[in-house]
C-alpha positions as CSV (number, residue, x, y, z in Angstrom):
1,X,9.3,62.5,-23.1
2,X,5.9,61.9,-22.3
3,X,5.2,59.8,-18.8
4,X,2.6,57.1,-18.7
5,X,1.0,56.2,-15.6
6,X,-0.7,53.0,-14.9
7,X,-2.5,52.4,-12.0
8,X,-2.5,48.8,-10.6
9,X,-5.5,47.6,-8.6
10,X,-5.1,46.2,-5.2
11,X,-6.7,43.1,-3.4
12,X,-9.4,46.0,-2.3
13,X,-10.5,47.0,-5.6
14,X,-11.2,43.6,-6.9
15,X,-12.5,41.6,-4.0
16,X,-16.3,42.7,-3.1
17,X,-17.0,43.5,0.2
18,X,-19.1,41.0,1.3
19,X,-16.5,38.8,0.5
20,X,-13.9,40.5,2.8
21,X,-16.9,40.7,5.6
22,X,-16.9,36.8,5.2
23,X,-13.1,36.4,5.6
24,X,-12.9,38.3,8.3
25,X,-16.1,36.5,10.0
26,X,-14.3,33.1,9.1
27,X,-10.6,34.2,10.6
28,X,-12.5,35.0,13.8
29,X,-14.6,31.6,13.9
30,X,-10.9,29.9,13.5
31,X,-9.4,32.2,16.5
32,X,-12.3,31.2,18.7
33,X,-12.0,27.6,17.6
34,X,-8.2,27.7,18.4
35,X,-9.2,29.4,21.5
36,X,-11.4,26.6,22.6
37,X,-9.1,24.0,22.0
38,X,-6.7,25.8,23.9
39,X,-9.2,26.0,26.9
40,X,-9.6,22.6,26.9
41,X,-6.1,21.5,27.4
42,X,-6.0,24.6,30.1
43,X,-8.8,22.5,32.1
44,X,-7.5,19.1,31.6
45,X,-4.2,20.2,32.8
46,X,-5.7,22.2,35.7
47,X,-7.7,19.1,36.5
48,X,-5.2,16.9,36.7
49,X,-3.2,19.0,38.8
50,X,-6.1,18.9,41.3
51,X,-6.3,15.1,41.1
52,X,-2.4,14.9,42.0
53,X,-2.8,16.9,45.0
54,X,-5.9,15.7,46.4
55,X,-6.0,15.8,50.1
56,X,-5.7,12.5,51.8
57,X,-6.9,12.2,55.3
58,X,-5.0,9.5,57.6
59,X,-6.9,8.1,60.7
């Protein structure tokens, strides 16, 4: 018996590779994104945290 083999092409033979370099590009635009909204809430909390224990002087 004879054997036949077939080869399948991946995701990496069909997609160019300027197309990859602009997935890649946009997956790291959407990690700095998430990162900035994350900073954000990181200041507002840290600034409302100094608000709360402001220093109050009593004469």
């Amino acid at each position: 018996m004879r054997e036949v083999k077939v080869r399948i092409p991946t995701l990496d033979d069909i997609l160019p590779k300027e197309f990859k370099e602009h997935m890649a590009n946009a997956y790291k635009e959407t990690l700095l994104a998430l990162r900035s909204l994350i900073d954000a809430k990181i200041k507002k909390i840290e600034e409302g945290r100094e608000k709360r224990l402001k220093k109050i002087e009593i004469q």
